[in-house]
C-alpha positions as CSV (number, residue, x, y, z in Angstrom):
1,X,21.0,2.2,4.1
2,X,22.3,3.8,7.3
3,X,21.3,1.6,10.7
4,X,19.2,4.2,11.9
5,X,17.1,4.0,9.0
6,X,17.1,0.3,8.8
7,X,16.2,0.1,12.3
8,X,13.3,2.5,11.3
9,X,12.2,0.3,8.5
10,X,12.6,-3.0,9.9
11,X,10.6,-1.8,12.9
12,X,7.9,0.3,10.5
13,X,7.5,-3.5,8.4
14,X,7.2,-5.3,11.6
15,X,4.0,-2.7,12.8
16,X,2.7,-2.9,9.8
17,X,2.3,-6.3,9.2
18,X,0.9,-6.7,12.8
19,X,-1.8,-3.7,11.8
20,X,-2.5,-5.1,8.5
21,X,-3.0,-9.0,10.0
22,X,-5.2,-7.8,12.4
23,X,-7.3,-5.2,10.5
24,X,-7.5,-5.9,6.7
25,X,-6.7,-9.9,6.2
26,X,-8.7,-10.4,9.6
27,X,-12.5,-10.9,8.3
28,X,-11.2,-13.6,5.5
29,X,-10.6,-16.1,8.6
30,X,-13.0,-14.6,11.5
31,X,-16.0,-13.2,9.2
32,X,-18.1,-16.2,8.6
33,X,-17.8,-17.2,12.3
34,X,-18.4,-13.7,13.5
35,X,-21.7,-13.2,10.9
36,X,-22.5,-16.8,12.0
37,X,-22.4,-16.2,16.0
38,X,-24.3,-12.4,15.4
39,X,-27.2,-14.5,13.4
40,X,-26.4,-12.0,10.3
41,X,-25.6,-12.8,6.6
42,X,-22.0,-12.6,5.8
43,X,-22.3,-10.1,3.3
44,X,-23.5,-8.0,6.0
45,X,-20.1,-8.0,8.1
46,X,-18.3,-7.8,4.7
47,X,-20.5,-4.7,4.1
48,X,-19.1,-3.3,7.4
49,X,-15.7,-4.4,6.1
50,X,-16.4,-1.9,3.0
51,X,-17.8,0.8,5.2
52,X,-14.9,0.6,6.7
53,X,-12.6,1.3,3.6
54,X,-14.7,4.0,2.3
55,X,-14.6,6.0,6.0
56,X,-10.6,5.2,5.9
57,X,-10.8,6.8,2.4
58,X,-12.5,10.0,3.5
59,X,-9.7,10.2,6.8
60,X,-6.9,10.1,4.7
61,X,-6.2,13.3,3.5
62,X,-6.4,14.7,7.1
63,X,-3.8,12.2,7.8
64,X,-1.6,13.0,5.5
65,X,-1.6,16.9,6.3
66,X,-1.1,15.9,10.2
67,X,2.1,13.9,9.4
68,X,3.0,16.9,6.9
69,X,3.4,18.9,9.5
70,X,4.7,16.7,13.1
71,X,5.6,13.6,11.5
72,X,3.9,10.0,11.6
73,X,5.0,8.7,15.0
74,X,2.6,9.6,17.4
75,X,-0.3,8.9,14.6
76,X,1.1,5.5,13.8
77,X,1.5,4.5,17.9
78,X,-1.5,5.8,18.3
79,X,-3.3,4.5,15.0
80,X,-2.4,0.9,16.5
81,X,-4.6,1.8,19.6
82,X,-7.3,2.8,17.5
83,X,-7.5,-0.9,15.9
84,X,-6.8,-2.2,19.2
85,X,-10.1,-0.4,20.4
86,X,-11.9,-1.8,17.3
87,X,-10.8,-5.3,18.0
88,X,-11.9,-5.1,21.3
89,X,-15.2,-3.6,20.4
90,X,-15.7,-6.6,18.1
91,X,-15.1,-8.9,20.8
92,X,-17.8,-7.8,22.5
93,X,-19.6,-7.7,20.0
94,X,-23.8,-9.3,20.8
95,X,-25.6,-7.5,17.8
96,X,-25.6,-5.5,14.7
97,X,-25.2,-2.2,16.6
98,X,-21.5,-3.3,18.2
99,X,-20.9,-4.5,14.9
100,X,-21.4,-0.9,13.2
101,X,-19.5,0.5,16.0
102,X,-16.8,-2.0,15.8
103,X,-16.0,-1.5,12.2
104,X,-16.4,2.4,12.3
105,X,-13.0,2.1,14.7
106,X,-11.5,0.1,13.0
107,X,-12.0,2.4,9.9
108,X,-10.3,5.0,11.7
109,X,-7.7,2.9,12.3
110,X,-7.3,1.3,8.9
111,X,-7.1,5.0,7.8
112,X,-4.5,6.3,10.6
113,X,-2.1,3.3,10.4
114,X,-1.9,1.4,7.2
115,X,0.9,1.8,4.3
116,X,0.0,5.1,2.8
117,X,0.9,7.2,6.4
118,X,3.7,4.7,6.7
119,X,4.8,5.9,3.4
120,X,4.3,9.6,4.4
121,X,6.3,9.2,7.8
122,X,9.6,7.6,6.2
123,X,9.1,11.1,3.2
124,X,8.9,12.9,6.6
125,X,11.9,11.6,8.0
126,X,14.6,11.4,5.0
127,X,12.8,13.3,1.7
128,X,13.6,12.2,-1.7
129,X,15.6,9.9,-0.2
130,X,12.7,7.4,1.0
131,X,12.2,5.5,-1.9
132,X,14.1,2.5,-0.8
133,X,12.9,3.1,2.6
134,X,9.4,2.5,1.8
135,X,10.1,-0.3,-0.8
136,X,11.7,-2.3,2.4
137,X,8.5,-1.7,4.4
138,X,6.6,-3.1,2.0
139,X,9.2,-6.7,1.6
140,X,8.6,-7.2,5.2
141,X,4.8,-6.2,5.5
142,X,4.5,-8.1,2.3
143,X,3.8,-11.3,4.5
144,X,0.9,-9.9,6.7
145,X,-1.4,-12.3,5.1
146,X,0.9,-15.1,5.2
147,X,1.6,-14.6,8.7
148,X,-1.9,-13.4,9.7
149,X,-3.9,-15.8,8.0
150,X,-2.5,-18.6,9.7
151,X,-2.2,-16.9,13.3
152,X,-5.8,-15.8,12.9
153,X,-6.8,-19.7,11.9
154,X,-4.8,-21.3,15.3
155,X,-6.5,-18.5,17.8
156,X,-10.0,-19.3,16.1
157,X,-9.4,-23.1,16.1
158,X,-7.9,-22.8,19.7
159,X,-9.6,-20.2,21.1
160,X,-13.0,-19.3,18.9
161,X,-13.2,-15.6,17.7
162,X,-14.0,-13.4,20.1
163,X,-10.3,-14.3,21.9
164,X,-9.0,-14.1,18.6
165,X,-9.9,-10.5,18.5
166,X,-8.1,-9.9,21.6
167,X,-5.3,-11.9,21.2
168,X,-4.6,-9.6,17.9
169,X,-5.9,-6.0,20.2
170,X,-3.1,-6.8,22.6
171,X,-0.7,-7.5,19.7
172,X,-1.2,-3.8,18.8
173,X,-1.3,-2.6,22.2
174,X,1.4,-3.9,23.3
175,X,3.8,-4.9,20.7
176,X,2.6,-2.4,17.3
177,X,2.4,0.5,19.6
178,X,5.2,0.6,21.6
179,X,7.5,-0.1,18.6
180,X,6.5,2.8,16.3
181,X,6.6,5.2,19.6
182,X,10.1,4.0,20.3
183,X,11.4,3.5,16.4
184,X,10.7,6.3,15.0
185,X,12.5,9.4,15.4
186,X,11.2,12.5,16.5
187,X,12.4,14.8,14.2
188,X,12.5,14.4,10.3
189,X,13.7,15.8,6.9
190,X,13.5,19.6,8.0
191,X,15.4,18.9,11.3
192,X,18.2,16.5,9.5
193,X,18.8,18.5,5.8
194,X,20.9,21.3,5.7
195,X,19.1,24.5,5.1
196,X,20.7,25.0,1.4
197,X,19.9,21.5,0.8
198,X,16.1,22.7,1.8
199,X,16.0,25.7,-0.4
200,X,16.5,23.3,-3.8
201,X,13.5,24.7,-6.2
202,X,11.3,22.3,-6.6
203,X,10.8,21.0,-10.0
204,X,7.3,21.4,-12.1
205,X,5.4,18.6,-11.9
206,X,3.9,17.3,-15.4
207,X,0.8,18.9,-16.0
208,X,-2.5,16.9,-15.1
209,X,-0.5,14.9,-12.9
210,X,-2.9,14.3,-10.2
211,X,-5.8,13.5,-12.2
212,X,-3.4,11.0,-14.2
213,X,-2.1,9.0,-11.2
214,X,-5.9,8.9,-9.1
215,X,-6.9,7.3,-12.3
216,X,-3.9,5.0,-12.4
217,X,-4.1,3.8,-8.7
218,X,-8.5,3.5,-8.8
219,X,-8.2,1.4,-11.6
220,X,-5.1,-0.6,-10.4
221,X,-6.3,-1.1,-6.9
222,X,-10.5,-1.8,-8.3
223,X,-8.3,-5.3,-9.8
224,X,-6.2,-5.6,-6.6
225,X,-9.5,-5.5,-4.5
226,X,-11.1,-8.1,-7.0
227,X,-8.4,-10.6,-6.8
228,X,-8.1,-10.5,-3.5
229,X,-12.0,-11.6,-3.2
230,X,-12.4,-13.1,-6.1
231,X,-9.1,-15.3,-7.4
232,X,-9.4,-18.9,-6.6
233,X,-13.4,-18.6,-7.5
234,X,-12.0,-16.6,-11.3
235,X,-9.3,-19.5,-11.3
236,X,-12.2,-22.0,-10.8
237,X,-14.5,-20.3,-13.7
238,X,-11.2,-21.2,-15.9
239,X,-11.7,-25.0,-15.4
240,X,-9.6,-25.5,-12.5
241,X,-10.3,-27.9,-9.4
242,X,-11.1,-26.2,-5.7
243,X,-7.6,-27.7,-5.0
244,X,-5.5,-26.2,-7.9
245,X,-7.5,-22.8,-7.8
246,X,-6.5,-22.2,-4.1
247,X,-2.9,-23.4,-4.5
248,X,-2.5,-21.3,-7.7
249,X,-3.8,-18.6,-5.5
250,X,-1.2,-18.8,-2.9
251,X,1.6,-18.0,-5.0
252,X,0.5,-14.2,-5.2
253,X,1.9,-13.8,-1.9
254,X,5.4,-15.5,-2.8
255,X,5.7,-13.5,-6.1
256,X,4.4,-10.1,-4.6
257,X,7.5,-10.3,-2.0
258,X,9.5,-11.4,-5.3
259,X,8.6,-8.9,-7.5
260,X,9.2,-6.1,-4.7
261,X,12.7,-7.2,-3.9
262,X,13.9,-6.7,-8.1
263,X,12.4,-3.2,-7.6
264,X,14.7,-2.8,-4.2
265,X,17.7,-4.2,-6.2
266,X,17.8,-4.6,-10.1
267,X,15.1,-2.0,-10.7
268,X,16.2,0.9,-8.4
269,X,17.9,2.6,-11.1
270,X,14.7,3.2,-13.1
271,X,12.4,5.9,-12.6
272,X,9.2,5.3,-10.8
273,X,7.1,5.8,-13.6
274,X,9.0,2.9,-15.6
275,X,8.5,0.7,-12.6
276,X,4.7,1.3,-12.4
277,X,4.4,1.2,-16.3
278,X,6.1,-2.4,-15.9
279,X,4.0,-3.6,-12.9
280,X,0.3,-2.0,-14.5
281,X,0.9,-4.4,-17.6
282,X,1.7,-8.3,-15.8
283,X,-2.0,-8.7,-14.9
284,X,-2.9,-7.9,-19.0
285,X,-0.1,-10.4,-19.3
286,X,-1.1,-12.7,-16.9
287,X,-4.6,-13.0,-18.0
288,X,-3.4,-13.7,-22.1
289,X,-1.9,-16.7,-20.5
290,X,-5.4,-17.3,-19.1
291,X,-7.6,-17.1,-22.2
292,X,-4.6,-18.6,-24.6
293,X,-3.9,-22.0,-22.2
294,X,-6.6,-22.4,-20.2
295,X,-6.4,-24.3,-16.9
296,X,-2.2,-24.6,-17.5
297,X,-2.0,-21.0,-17.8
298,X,-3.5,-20.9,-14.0
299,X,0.0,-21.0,-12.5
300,X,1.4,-18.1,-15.1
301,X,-1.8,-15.7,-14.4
302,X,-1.3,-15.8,-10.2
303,X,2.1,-15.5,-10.4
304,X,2.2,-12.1,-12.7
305,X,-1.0,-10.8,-11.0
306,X,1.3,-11.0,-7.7
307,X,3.8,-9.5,-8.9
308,X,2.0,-6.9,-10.3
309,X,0.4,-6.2,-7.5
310,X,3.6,-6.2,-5.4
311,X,5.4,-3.3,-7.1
312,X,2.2,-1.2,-7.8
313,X,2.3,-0.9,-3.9
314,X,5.6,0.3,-4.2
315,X,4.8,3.4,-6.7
316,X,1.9,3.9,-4.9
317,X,4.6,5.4,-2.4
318,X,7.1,6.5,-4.7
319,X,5.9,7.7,-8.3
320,X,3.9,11.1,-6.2
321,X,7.7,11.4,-4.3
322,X,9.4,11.2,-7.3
323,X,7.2,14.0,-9.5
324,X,6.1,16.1,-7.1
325,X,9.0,16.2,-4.4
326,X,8.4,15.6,-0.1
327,X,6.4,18.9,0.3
328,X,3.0,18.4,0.9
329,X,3.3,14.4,0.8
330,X,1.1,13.0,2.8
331,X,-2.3,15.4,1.9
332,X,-1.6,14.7,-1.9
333,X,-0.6,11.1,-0.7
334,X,-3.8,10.6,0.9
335,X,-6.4,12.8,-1.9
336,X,-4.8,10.2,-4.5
337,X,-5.6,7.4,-2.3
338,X,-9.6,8.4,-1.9
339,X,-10.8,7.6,-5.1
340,X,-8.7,4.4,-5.2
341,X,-10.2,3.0,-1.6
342,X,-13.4,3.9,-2.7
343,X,-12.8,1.9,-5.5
344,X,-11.1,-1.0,-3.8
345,X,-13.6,-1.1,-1.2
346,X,-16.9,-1.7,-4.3
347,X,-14.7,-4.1,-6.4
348,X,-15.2,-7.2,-5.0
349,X,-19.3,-6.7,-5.3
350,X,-18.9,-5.3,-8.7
351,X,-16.5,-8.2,-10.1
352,X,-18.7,-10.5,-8.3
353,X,-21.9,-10.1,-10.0
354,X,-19.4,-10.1,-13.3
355,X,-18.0,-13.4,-12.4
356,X,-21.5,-14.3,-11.7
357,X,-22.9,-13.1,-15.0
358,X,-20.0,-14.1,-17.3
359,X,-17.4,-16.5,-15.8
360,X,-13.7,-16.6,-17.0
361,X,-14.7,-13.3,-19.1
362,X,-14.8,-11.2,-16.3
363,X,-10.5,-11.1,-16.3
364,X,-11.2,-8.8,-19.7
365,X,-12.5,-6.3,-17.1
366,X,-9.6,-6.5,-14.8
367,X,-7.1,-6.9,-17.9
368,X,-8.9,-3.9,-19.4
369,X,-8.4,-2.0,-16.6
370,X,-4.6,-2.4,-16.1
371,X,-4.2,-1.6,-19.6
372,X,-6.2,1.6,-19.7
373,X,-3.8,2.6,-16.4
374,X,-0.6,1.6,-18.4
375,X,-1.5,4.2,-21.5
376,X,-2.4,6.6,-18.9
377,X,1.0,6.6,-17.8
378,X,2.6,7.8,-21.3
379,X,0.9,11.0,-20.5
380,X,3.0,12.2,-17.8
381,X,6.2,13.8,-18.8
382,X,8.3,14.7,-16.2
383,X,9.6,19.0,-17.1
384,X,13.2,19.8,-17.7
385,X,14.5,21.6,-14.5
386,X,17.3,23.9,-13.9
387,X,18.7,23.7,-10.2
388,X,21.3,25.5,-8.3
389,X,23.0,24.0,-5.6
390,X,25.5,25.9,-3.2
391,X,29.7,24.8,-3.1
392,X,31.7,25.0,0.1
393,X,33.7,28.1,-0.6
394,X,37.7,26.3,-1.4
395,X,39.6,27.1,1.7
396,X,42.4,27.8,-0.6
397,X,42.8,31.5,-1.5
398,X,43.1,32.7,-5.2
399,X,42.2,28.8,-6.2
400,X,39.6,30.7,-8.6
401,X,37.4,27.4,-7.3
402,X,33.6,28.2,-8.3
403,X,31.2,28.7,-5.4
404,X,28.2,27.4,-7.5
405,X,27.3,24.9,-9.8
406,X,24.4,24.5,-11.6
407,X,23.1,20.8,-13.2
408,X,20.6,20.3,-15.7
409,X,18.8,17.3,-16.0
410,X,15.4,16.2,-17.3
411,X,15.3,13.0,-14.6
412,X,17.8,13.2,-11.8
413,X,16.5,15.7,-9.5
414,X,13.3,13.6,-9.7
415,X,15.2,10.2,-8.6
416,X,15.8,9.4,-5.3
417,X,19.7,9.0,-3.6
């Protein structure tokens, strides 16, 4: 990785962590005080919170075709001044109305400015060549709730909520903001690659692709979205104390970041769809050490969950790069994404009342789930390809040195370099 490009994604995973602190992981710490001061339910702001995902959801694809066609740095700059707005709005915040308005920003925001136009920005900028780019976004980003859980905990204990929210709207107005307009270049791929190198044919993609990966990433991000409410409480159904459930809980963070820095080194070589096939079946895994040990298989469950969950982040950005190529990136990015926010955004109500009705049982769901998106996997087939690329003539008269060469190959052209 060039120094450009790891200024690029060092500063990318710094933004990111700051938008995802503030916008995503915020309402775990603030949304009990916030429901509490408003005199409404919590389920109410959490509600909101849903709303939220679902309008980022519908935003997405217009997202993706913007940073198609001028590149993700003026939407991500500005996508930090959209939450910023939100965060303010929720600081001032007396009634249920400002907290509508509120979280219908900060949807916007969460739509403009999280990983999947992150994702699309770095295919912008270097191609087939992003995969490693965006798998280094994700190891640094990786610790926005570790970092922002915390943070969010001091300003609220020192502070209360409402300077919370501006303590974290500043963050992205004056830190985020400034970063990604500075960072990241103006120009991308089409600027950067030579024209021959832009005329490659694209390869076929295999057929009912896109119907194959929106089911893979709805059902993989429905248990992602469950966990992430529902863990220590699942954990507790299992037999385990308050204590143990919560500390088991914390090591999904840890073995995300773990799991996601094997996929930057030992499992770069492998195709996308090998890594996602790997990552879809540890939560199946995880949760036969559940039913099988009980309470000591607590430990086992959180950690493969995590690291699950870390590299299915990862193909979320690189398995569409890899089988369909950089054209058209972020629109298809951003229609595979809908169904899976959508998703996402109902599966902590839907798992709940599960958990509620059938206790440790409800991991059959989630295991069910991962599995189903595993098989689906087997049903993509990447198409043999034929391309031609172009030879500097040899300098070298009467060399009888060939001005083309032509490769065929049922994976490499799909891989990233």
């Amino acid at each position: 990785m060039t120094s450009g490009r790891l200024t690029v994604v060092v500063a990318l995973g710094a933004t990111q962590t700051v938008a995802w602190a503030s916008s995503y992981y915020m309402p775990a710490i603030l949304g009990a005080p916030i429901a509490t001061t408003l005199h409404l339910p919590t389920s109410v702001f959490f509600g909101l919170f849903s709303g939220a995902l679902l309008l980022s959801a519908v935003i997405g694809p217009s997202v993706g075709r913007l940073i198609d066609r001028h590149g993700g740095r003026d939407l991500l700059a500005a996508s930090n001044l959209v939450i910023a707005a939100g965060l303010l709005v929720l600081a001032g915040a007396h009634s249920f109305a400002g907290l509508v308005i509120a979280w219908t920003v900060l949807g916007v925001g969460i739509g403009m400015g999280l990983y999947d136009p992150a994702f699309a920005t770095l295919t912008w900028l270097y191609g087939r060549g992003a995969r490693r780019s965006i798998t280094g976004i994700t190891l640094i980003a990786g610790f926005a709730s570790t970092i922002g859980w915390p943070l969010s905990g001091l300003f609220l204990h020192e502070f209360g909520w409402r300077a919370a929210c501006l303590i974290w709207a500043g963050l992205n107005m004056l830190l985020a903001a400034p970063v990604n307009w500075l960072a990241i270049p103006r120009h991308g791929m089409p600027a950067a690659l030579p024209q021959a190198a832009m005329e490659l044919p694209p390869a076929d993609p295999p057929r009912a692709a896109m119907p194959i990966l929106a089911f893979f990433f709805a059902a993989t991000w429905f248990v992602q979205g469950a966990m992430a409410a529902h863990l220590p409480g699942l954990l507790q159904a299992a037999g385990a104390s308050t204590t143990a459930a919560i500390a088991a809980a914390s090591l999904v963070g840890p073995a995300q970041v773990a799991a996601r820095t094997v996929e930057f080194g030992l499992l770069r070589s492998l195709h996308p769809i090998s890594s996602a096939r790997l990552a879809s079946a540890l939560h199946p895994i995880g949760a036969a050490f559940l039913f099988v040990f009980g309470v000591p298989g607590i430990i086992a469950f959180a950690l493969l969950h995590g690291a699950g969950n870390g590299m299915i982040t990862i193909a979320k950005g690189t398995l569409p790069l890899a089988l369909f190529g950089p054209g058209g990136y972020g629109l298809r990015n951003g229609l595979l994404s809908a169904p899976a926010r959508m998703l996402q955004a109902a599966s902590p109500f839907l798992f709940g009342l599960l958990l509620d009705q059938v206790g440790i049982g409800a991991v059959g769901l989630s295991a069910g789930l991962c599995l189903a998106a595993f098989g689906s996997l087997f049903l993509l087939r990447p198409r043999r390809a034929v391309v031609t690329y172009p030879r500097v003539p040899s300098p070298v008269r009467g060399s009888g040195a060939s001005r083309w060469m032509t490769l065929s190959s049922r994976w490499d052209h799909l891989l990233p370099r």
